[in-house]
PDB file of N, CA, C, O and CB in Angstrom:
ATOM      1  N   UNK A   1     -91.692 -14.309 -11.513  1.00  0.00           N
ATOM      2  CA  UNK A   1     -90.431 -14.032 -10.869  1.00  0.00           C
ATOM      3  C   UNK A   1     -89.328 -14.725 -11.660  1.00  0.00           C
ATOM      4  O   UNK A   1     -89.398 -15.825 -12.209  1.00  0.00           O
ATOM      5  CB  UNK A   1     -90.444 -14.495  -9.387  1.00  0.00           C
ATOM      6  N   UNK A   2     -88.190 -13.796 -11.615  1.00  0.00           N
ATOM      7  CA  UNK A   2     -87.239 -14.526 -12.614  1.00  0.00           C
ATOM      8  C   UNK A   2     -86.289 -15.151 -11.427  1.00  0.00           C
ATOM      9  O   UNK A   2     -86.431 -14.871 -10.237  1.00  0.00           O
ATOM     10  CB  UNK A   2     -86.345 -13.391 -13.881  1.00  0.00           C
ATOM     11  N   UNK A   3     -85.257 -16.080 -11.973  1.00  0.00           N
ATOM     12  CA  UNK A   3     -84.787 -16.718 -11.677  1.00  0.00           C
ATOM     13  C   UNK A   3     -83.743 -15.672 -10.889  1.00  0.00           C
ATOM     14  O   UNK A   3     -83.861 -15.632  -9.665  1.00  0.00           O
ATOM     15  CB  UNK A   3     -84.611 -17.610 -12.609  1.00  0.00           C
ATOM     16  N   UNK A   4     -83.015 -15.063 -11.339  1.00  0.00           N
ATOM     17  CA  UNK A   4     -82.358 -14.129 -10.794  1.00  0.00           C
ATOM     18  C   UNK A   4     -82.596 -13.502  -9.303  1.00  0.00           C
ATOM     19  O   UNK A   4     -81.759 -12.991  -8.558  1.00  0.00           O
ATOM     20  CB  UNK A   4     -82.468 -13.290 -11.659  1.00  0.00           C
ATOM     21  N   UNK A   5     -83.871 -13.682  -9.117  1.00  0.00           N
ATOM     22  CA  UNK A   5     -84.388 -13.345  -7.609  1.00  0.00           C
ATOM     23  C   UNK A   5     -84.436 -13.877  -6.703  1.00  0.00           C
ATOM     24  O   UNK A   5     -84.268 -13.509  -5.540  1.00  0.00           O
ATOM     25  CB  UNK A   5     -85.303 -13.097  -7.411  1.00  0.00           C
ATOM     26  N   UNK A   6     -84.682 -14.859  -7.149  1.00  0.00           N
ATOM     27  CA  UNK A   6     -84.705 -16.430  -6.331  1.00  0.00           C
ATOM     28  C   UNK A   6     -83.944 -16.791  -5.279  1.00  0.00           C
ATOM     29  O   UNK A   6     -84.434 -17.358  -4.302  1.00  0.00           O
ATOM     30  CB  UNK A   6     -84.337 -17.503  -7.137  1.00  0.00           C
ATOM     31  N   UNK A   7     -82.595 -16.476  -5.386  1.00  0.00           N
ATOM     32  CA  UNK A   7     -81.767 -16.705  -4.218  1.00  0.00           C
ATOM     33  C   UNK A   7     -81.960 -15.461  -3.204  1.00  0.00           C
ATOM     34  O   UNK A   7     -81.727 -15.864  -2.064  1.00  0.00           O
ATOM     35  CB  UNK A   7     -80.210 -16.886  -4.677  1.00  0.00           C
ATOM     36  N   UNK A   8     -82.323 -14.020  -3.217  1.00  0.00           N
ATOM     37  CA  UNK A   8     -82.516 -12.911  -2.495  1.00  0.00           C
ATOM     38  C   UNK A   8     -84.259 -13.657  -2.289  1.00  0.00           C
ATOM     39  O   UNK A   8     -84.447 -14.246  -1.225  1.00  0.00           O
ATOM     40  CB  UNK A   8     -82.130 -11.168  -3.407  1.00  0.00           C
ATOM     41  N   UNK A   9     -84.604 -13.640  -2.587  1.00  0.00           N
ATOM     42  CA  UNK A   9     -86.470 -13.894  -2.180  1.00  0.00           C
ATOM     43  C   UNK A   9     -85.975 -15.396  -1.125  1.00  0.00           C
ATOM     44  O   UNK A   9     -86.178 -15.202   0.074  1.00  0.00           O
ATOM     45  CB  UNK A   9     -87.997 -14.490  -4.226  1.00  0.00           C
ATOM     46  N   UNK A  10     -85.497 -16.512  -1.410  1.00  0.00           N
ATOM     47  CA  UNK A  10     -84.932 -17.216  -0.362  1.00  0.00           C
ATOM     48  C   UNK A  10     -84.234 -16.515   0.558  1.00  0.00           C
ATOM     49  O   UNK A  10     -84.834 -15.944   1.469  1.00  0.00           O
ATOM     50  CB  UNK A  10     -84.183 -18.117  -0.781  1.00  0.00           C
ATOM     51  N   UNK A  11     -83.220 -16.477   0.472  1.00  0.00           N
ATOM     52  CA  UNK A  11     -82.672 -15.793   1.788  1.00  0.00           C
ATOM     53  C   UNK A  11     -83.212 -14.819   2.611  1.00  0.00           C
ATOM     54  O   UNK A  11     -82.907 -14.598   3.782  1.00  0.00           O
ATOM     55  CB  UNK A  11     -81.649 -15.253   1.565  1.00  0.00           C
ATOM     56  N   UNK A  12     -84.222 -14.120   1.770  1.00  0.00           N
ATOM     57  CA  UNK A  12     -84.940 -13.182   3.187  1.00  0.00           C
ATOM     58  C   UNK A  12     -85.807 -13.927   4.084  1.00  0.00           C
ATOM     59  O   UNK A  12     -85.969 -13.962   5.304  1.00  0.00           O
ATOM     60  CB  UNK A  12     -85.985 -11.904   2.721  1.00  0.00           C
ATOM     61  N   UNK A  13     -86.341 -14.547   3.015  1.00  0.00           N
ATOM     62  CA  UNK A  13     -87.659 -15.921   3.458  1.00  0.00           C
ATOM     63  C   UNK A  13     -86.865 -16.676   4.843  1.00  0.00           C
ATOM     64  O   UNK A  13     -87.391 -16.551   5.949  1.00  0.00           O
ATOM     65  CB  UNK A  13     -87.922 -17.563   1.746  1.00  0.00           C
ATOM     66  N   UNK A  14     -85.584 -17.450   4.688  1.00  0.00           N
ATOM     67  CA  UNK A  14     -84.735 -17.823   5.444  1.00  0.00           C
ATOM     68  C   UNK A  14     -84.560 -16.915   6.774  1.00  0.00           C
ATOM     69  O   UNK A  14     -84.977 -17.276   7.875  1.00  0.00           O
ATOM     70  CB  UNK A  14     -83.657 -17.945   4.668  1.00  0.00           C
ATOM     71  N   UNK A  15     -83.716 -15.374   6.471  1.00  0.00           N
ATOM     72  CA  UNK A  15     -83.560 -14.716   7.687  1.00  0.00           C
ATOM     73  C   UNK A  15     -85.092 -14.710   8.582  1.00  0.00           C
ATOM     74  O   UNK A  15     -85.208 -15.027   9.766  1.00  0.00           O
ATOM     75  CB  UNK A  15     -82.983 -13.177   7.305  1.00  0.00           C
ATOM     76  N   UNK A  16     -86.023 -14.333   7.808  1.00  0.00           N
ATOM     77  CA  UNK A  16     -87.142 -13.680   8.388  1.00  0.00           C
ATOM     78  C   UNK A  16     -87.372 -14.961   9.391  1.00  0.00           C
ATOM     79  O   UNK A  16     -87.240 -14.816  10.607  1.00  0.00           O
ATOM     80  CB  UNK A  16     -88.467 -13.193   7.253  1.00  0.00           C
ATOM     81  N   UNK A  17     -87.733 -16.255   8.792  1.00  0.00           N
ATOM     82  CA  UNK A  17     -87.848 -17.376   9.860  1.00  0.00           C
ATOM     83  C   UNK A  17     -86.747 -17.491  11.412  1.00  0.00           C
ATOM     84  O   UNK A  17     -86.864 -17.941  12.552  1.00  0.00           O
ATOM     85  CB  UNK A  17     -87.566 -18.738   8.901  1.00  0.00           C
ATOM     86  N   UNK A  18     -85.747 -16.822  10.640  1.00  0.00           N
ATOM     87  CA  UNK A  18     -84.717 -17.363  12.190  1.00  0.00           C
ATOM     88  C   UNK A  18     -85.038 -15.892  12.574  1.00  0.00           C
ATOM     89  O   UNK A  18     -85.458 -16.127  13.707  1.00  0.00           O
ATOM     90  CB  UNK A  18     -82.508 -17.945  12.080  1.00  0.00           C
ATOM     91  N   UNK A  19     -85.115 -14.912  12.481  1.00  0.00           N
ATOM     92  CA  UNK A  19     -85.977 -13.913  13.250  1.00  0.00           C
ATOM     93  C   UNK A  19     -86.808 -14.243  14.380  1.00  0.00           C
ATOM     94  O   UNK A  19     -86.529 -14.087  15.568  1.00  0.00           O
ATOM     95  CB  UNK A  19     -86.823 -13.362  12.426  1.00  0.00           C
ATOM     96  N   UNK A  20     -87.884 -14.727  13.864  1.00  0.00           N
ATOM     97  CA  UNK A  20     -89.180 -15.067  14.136  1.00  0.00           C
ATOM     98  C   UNK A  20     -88.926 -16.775  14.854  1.00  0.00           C
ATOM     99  O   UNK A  20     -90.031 -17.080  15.301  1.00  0.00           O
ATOM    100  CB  UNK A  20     -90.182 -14.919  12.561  1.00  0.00           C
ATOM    101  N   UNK A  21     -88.205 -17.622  15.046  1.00  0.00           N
ATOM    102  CA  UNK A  21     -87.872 -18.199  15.563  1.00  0.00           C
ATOM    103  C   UNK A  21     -87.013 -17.928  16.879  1.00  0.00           C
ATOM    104  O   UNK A  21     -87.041 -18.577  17.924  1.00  0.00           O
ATOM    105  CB  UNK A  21     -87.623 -18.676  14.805  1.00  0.00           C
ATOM    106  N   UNK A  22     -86.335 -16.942  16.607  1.00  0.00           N
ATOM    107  CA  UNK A  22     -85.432 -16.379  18.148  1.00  0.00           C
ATOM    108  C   UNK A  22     -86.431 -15.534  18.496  1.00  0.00           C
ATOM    109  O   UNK A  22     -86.527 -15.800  19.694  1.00  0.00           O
ATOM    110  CB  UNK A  22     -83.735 -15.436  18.064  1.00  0.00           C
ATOM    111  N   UNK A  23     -87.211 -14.729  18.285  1.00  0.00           N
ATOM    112  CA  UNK A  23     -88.484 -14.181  19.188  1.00  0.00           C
ATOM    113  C   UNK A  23     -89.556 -15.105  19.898  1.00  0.00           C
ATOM    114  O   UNK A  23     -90.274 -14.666  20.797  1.00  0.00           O
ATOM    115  CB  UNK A  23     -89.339 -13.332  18.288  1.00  0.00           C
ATOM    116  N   UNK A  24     -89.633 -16.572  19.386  1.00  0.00           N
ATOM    117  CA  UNK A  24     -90.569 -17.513  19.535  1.00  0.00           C
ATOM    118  C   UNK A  24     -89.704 -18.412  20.478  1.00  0.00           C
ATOM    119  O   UNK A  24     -90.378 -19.359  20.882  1.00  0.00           O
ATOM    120  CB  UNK A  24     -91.129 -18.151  18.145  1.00  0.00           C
ATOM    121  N   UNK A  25     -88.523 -18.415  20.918  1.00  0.00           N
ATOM    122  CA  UNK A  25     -87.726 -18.941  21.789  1.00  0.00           C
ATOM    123  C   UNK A  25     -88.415 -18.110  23.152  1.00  0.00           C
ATOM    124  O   UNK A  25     -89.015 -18.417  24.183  1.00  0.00           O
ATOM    125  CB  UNK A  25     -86.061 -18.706  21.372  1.00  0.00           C
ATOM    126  N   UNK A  26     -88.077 -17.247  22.677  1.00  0.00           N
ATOM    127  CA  UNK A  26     -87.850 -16.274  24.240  1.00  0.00           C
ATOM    128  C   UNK A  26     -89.133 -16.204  24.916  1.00  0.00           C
ATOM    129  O   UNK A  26     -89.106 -15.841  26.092  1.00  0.00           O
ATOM    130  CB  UNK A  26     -87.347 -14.503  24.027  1.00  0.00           C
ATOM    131  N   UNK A  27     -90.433 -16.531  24.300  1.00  0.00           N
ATOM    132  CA  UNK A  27     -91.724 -16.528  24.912  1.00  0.00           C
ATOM    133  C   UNK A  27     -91.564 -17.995  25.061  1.00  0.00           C
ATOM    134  O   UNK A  27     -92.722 -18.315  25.326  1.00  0.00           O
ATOM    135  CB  UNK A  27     -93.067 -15.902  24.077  1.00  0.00           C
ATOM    136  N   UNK A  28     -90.906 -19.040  25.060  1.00  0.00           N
ATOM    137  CA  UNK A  28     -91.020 -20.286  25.409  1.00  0.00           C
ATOM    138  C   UNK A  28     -90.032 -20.671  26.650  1.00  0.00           C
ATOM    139  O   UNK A  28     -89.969 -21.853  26.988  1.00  0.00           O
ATOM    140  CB  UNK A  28     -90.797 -21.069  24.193  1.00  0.00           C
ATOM    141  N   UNK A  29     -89.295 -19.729  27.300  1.00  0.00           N
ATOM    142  CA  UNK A  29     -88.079 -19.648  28.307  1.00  0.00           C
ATOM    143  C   UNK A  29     -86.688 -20.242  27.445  1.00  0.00           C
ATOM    144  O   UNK A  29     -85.839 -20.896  28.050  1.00  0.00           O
ATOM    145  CB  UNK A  29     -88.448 -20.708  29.831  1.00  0.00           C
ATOM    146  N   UNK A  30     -86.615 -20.073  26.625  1.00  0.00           N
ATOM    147  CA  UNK A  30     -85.553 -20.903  25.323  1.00  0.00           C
ATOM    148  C   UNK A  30     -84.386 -19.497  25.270  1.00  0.00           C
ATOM    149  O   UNK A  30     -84.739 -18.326  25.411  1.00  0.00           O
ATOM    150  CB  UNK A  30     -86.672 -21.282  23.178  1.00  0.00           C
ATOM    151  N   UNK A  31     -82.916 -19.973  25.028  1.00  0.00           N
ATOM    152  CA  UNK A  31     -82.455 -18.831  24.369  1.00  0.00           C
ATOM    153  C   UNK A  31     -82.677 -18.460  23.211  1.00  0.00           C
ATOM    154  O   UNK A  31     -82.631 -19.393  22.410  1.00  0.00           O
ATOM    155  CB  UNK A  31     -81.446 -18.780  24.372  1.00  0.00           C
ATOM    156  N   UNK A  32     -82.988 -17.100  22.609  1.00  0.00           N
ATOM    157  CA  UNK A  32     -83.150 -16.259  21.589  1.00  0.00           C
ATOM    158  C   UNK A  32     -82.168 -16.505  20.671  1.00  0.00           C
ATOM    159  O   UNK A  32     -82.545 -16.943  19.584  1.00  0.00           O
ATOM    160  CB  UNK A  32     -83.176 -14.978  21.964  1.00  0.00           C
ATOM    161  N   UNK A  33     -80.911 -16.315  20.859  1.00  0.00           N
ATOM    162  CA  UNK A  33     -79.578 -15.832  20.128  1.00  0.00           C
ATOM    163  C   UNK A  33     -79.632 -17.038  19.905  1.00  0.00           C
ATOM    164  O   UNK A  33     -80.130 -17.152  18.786  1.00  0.00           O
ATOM    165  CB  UNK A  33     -78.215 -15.102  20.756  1.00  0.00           C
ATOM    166  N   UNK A  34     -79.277 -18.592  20.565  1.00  0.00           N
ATOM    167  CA  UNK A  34     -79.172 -19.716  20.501  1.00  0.00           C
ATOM    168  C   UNK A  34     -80.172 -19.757  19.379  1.00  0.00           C
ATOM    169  O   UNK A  34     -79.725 -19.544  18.252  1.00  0.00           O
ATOM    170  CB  UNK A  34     -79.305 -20.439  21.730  1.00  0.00           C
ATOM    171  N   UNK A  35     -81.557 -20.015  19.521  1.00  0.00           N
ATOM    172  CA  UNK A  35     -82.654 -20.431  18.429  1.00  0.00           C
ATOM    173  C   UNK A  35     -82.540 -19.605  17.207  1.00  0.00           C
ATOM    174  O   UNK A  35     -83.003 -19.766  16.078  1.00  0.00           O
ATOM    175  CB  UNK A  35     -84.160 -20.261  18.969  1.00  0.00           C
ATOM    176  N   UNK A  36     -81.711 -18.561  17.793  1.00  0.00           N
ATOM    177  CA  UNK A  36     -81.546 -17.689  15.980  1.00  0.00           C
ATOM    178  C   UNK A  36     -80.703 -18.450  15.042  1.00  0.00           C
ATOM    179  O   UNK A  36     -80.807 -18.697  13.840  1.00  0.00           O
ATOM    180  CB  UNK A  36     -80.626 -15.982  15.959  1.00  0.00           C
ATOM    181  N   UNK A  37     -79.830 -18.750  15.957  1.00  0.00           N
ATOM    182  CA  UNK A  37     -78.415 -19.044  15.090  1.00  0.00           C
ATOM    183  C   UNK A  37     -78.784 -20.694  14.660  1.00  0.00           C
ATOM    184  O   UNK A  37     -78.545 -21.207  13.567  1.00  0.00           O
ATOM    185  CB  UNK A  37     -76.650 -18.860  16.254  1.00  0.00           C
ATOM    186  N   UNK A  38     -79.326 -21.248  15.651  1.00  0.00           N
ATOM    187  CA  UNK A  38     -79.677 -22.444  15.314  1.00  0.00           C
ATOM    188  C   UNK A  38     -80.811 -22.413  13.880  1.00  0.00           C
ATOM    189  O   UNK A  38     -80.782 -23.104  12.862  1.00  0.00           O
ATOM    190  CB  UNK A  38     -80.268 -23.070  16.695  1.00  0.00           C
ATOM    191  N   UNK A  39     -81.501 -21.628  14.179  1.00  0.00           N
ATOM    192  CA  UNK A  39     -82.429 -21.779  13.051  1.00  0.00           C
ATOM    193  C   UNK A  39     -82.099 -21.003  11.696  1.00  0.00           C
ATOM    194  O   UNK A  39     -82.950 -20.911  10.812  1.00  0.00           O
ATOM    195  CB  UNK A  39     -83.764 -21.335  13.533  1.00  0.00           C
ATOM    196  N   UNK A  40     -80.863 -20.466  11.577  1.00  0.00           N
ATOM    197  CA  UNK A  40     -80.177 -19.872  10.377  1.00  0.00           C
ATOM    198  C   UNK A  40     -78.768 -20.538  10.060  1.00  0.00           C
ATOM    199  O   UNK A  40     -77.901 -19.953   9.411  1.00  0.00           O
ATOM    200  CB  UNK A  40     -79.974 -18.316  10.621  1.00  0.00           C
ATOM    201  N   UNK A  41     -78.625 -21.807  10.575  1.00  0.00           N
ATOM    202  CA  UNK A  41     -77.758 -22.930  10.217  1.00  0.00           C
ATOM    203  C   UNK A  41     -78.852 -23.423   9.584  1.00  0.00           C
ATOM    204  O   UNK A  41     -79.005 -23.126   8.399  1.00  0.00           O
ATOM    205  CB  UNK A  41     -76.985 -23.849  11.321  1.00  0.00           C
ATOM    206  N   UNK A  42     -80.023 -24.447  10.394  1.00  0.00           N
ATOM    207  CA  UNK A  42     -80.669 -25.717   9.938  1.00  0.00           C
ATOM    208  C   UNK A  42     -81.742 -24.967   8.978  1.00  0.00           C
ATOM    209  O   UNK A  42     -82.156 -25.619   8.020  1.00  0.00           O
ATOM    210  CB  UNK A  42     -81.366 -26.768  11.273  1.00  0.00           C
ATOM    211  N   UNK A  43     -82.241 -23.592   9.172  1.00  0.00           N
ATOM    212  CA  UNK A  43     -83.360 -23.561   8.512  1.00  0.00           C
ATOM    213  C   UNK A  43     -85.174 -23.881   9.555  1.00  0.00           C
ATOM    214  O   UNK A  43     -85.284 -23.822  10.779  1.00  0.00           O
ATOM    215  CB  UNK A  43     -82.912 -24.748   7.332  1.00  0.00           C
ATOM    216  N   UNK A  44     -86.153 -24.149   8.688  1.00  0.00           N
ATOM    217  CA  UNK A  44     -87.137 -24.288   9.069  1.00  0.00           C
ATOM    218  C   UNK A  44     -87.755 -25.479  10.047  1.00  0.00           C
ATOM    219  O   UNK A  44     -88.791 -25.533  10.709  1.00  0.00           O
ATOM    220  CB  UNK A  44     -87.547 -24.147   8.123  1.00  0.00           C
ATOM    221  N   UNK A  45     -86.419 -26.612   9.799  1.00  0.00           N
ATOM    222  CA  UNK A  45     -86.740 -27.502  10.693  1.00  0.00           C
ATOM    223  C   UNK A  45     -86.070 -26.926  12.439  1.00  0.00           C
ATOM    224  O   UNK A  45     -86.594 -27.397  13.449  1.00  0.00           O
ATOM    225  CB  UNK A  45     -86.079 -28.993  10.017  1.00  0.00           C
ATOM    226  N   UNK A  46     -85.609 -26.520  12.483  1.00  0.00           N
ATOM    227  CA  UNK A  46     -85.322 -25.738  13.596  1.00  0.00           C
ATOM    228  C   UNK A  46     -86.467 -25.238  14.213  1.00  0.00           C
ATOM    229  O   UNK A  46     -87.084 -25.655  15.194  1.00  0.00           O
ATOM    230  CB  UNK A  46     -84.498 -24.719  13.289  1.00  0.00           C
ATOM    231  N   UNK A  47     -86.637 -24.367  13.551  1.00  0.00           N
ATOM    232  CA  UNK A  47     -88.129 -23.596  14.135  1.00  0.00           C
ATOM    233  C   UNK A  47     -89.236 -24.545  14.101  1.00  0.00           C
ATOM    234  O   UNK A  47     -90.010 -24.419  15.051  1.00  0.00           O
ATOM    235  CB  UNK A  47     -88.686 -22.239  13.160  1.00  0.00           C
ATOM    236  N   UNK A  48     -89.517 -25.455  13.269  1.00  0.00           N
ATOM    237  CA  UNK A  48     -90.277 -27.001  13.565  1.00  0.00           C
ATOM    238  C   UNK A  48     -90.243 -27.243  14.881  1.00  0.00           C
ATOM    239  O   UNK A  48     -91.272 -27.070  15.533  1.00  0.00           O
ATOM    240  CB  UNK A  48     -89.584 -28.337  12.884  1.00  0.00           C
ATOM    241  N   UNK A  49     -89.160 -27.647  15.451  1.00  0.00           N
ATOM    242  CA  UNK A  49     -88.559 -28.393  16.840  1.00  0.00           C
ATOM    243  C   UNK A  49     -88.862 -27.349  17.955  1.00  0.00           C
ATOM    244  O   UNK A  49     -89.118 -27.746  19.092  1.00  0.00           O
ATOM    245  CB  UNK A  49     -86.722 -28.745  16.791  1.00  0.00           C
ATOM    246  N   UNK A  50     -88.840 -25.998  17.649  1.00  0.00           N
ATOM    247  CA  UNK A  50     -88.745 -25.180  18.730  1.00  0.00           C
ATOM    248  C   UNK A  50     -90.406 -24.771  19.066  1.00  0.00           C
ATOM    249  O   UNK A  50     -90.647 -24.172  20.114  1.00  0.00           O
ATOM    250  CB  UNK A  50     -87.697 -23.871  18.348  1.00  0.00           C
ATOM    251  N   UNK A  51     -91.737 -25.198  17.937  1.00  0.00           N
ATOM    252  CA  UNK A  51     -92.650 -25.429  18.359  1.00  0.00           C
ATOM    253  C   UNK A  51     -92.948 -26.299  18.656  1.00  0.00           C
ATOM    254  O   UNK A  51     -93.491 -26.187  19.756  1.00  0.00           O
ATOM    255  CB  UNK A  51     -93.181 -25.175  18.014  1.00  0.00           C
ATOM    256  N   UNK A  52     -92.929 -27.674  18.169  1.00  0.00           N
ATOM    257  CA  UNK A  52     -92.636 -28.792  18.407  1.00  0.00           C
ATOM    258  C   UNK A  52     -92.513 -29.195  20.244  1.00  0.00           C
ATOM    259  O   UNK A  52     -93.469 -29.612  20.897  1.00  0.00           O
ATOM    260  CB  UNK A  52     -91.395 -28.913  17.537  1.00  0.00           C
ATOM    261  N   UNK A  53     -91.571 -29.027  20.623  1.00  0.00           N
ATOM    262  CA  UNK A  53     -91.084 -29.188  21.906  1.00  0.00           C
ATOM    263  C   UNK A  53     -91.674 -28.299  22.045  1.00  0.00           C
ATOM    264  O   UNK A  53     -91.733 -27.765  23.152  1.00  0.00           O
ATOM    265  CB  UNK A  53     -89.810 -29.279  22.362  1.00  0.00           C
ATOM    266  N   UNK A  54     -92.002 -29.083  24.482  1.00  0.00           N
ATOM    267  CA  UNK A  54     -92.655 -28.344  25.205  1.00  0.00           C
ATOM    268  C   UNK A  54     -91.493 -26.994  25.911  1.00  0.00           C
ATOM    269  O   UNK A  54     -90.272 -27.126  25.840  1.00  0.00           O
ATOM    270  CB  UNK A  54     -93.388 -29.413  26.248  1.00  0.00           C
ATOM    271  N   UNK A  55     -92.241 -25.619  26.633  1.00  0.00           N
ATOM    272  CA  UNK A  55     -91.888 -24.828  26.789  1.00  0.00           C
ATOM    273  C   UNK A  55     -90.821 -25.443  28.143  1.00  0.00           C
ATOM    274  O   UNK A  55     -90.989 -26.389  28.912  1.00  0.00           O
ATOM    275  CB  UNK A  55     -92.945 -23.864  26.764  1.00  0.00           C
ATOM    276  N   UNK A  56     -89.472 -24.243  27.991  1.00  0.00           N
ATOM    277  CA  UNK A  56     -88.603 -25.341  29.204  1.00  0.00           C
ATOM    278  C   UNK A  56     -89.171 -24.513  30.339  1.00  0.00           C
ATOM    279  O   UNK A  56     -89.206 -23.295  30.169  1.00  0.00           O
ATOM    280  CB  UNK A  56     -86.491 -25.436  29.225  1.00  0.00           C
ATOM    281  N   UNK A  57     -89.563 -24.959  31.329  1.00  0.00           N
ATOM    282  CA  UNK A  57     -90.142 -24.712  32.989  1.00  0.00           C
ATOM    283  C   UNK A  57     -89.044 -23.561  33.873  1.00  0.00           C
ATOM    284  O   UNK A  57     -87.883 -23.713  34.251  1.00  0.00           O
ATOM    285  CB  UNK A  57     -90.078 -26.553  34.001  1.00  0.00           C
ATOM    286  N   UNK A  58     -89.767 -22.666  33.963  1.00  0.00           N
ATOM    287  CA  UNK A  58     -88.920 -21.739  34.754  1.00  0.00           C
ATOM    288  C   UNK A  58     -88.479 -21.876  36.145  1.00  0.00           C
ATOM    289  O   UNK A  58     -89.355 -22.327  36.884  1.00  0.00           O
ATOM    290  CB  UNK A  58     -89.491 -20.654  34.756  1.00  0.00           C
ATOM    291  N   UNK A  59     -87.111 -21.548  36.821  1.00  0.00           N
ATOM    292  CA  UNK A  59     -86.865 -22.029  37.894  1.00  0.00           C
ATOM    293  C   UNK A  59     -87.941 -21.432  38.706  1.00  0.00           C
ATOM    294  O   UNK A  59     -88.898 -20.792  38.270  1.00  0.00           O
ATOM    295  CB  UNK A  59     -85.543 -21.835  38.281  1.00  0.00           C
ATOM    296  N   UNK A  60     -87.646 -21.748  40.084  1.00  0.00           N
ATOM    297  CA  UNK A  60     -88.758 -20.914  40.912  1.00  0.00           C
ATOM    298  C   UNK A  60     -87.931 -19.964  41.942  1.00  0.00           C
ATOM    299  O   UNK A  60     -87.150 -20.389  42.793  1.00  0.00           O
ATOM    300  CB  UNK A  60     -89.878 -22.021  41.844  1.00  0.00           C
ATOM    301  N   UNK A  61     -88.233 -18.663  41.719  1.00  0.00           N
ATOM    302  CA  UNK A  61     -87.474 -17.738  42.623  1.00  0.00           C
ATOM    303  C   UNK A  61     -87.523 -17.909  44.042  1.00  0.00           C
ATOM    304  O   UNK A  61     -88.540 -18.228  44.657  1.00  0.00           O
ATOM    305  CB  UNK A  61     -87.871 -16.468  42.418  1.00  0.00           C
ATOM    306  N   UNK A  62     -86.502 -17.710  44.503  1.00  0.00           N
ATOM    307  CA  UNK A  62     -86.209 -18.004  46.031  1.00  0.00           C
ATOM    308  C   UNK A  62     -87.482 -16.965  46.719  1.00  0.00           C
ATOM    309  O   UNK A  62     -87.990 -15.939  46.269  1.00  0.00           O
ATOM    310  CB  UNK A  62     -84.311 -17.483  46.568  1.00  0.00           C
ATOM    311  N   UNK A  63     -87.667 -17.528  47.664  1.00  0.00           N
ATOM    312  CA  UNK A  63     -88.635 -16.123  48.295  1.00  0.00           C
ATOM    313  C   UNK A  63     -88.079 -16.180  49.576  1.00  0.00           C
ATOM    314  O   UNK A  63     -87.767 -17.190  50.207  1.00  0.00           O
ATOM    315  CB  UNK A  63     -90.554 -16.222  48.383  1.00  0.00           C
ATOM    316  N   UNK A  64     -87.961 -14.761  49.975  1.00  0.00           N
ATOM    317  CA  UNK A  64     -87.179 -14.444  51.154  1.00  0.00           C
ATOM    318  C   UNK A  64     -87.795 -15.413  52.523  1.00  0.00           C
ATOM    319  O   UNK A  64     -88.981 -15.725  52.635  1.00  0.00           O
ATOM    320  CB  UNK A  64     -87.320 -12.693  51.412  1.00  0.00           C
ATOM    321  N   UNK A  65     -86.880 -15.732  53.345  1.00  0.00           N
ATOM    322  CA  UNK A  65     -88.114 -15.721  54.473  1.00  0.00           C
ATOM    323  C   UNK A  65     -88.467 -14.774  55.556  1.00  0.00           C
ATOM    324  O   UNK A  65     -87.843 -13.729  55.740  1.00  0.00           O
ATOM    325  CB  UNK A  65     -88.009 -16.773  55.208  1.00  0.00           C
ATOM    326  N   UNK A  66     -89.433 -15.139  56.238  1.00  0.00           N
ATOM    327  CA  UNK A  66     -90.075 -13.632  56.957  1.00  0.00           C
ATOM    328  C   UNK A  66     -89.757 -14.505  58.225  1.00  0.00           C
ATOM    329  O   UNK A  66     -90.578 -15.364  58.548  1.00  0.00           O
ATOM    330  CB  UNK A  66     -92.092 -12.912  56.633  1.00  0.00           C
ATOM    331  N   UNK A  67     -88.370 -14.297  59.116  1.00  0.00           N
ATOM    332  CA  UNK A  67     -88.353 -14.924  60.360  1.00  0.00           C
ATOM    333  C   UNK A  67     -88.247 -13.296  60.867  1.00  0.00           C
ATOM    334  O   UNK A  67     -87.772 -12.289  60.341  1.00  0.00           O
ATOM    335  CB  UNK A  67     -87.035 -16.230  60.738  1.00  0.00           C
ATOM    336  N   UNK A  68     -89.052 -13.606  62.376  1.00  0.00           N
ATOM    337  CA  UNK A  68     -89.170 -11.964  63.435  1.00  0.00           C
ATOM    338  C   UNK A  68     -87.381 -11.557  63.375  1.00  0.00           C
ATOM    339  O   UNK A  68     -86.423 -12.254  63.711  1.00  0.00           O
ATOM    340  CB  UNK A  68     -89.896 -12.351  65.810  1.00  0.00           C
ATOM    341  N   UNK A  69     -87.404 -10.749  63.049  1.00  0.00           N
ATOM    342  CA  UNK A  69     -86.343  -9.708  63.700  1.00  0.00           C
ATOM    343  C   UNK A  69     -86.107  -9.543  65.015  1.00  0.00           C
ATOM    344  O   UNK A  69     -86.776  -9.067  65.932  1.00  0.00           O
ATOM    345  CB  UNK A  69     -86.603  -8.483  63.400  1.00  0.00           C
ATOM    346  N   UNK A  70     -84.530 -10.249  64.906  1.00  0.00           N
ATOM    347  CA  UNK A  70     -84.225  -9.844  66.305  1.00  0.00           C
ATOM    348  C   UNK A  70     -83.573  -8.179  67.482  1.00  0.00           C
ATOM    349  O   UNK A  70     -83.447  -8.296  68.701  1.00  0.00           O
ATOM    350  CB  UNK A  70     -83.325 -10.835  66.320  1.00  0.00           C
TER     351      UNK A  70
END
């Protein structure tokens, strides 16, 4: 590979990770867009941290209550 490529063969290498880092958010309850952008500022240590750290805990949906009808 010549040198000339180098910066396009990085930068896809780069996008493809913050890709694949904002898809790897969203199965962890994380924002997507957030972990994209974050991880196409910092790079690979981003996506480090976002496996790294535990998944954030989902709220718990209200559940109706079942009082008799009056």
């Amino acid at each position: 590979m010549t040198v000339e490529y180098l910066g396009v063969v990085v930068s896809s290498m780069w996008l493809t990770v913050a890709i694949l880092a904002g898809g790897f958010a969203r199965t962890r309850n994380r924002s997507a867009w957030a972990w994209f952008l974050l991880t196409l500022l910092c790079g690979p240590i981003a996506a480090f941290l976002l496996v790294v750290w535990p998944p954030v805990a989902r709220a718990p949906r209200a559940q109706p209550s079942h009082s008799p009808a009056e």
